[in-house]
C-alpha positions as CSV (number, residue, x, y, z in Angstrom):
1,X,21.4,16.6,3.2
2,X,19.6,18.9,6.0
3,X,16.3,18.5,7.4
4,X,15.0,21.5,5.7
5,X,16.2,20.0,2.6
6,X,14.6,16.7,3.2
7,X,10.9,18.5,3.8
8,X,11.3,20.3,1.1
9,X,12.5,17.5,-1.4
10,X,9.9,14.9,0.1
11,X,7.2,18.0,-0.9
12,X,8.5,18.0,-4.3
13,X,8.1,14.5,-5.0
14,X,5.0,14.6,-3.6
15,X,3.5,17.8,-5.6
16,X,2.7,19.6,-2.3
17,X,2.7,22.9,-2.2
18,X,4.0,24.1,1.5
19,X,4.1,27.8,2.9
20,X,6.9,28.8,5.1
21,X,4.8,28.2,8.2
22,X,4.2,24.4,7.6
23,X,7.2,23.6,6.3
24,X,8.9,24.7,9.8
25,X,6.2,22.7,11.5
26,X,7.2,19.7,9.1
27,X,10.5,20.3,9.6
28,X,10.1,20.7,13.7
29,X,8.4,16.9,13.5
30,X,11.1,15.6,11.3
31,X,13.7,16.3,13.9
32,X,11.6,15.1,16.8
33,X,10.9,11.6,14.8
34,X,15.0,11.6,14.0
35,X,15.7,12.3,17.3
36,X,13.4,9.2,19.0
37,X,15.2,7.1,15.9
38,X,18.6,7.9,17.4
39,X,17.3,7.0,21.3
40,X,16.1,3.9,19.8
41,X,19.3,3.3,18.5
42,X,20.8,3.0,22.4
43,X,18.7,-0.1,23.2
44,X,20.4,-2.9,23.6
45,X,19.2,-5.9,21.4
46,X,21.3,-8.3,21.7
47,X,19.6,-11.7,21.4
48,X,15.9,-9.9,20.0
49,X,14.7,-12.0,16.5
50,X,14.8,-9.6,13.8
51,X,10.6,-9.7,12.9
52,X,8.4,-7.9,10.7
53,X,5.0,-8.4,12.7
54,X,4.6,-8.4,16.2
55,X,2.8,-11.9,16.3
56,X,2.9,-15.2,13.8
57,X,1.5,-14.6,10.7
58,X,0.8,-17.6,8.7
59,X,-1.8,-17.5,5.5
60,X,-5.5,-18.2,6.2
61,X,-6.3,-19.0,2.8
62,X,-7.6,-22.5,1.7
63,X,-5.8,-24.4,-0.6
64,X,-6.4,-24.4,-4.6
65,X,-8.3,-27.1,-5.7
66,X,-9.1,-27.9,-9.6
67,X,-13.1,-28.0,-10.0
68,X,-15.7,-28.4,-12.1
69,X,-16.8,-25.2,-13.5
70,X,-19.1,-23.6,-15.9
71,X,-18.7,-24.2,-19.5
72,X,-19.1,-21.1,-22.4
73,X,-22.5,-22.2,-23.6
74,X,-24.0,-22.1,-18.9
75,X,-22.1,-18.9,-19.0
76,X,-24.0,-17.5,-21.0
77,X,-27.4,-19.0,-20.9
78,X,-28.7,-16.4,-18.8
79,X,-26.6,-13.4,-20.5
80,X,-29.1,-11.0,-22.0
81,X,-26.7,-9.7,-24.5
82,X,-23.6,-12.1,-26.2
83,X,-21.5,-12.1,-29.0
84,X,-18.5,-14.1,-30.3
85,X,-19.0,-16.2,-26.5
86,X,-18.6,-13.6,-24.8
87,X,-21.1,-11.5,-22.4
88,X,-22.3,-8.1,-23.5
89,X,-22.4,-5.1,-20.9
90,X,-23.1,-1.6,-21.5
91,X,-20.2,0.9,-21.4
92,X,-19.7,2.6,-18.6
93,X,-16.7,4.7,-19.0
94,X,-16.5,7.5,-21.4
């Protein structure tokens, strides 16, 4: 598949409308960005780690703990409006 193929397809999917004038500019910076891809292809890696990030990512999240929560009836205590246990709130999408 060509270039000017790619830029148009990837317009398609996208439902963007492009003139003549930027899909050459498109298509001008997709063969730049291809061509950097191939240089980076030279470089020897041999002995590089495969990573996704470019420093250690490990989760900063606490633990889940079980605890204590409200019951129906405190939920609702302060609910102005309530039906069938639950808490009513006006609409706010037609």
């Amino acid at each position: 598949m060509s270039a000017e193929l790619d830029v148009r397809y990837t317009a398609n999917l996208a439902r963007l409308a492009l003139s003549d004038a930027e899909a050459a500019r498109f298509q001008s910076q997709l063969s730049q960005v291809l061509g950097y891809v191939e240089k980076l292809k030279e470089v020897d890696v041999t002995g590089v780690e495969p990573t996704a990030h470019t420093s250690d990512v490990h989760n900063v999240f606490r633990a889940d703990a079980s605890r204590d929560w409200f019951t129906s009836e405190e939920a609702l205590a302060n609910a102005p409006r309530q039906a069938n246990h639950l808490i009513i709130v006006p609409k706010v999408i037609e």
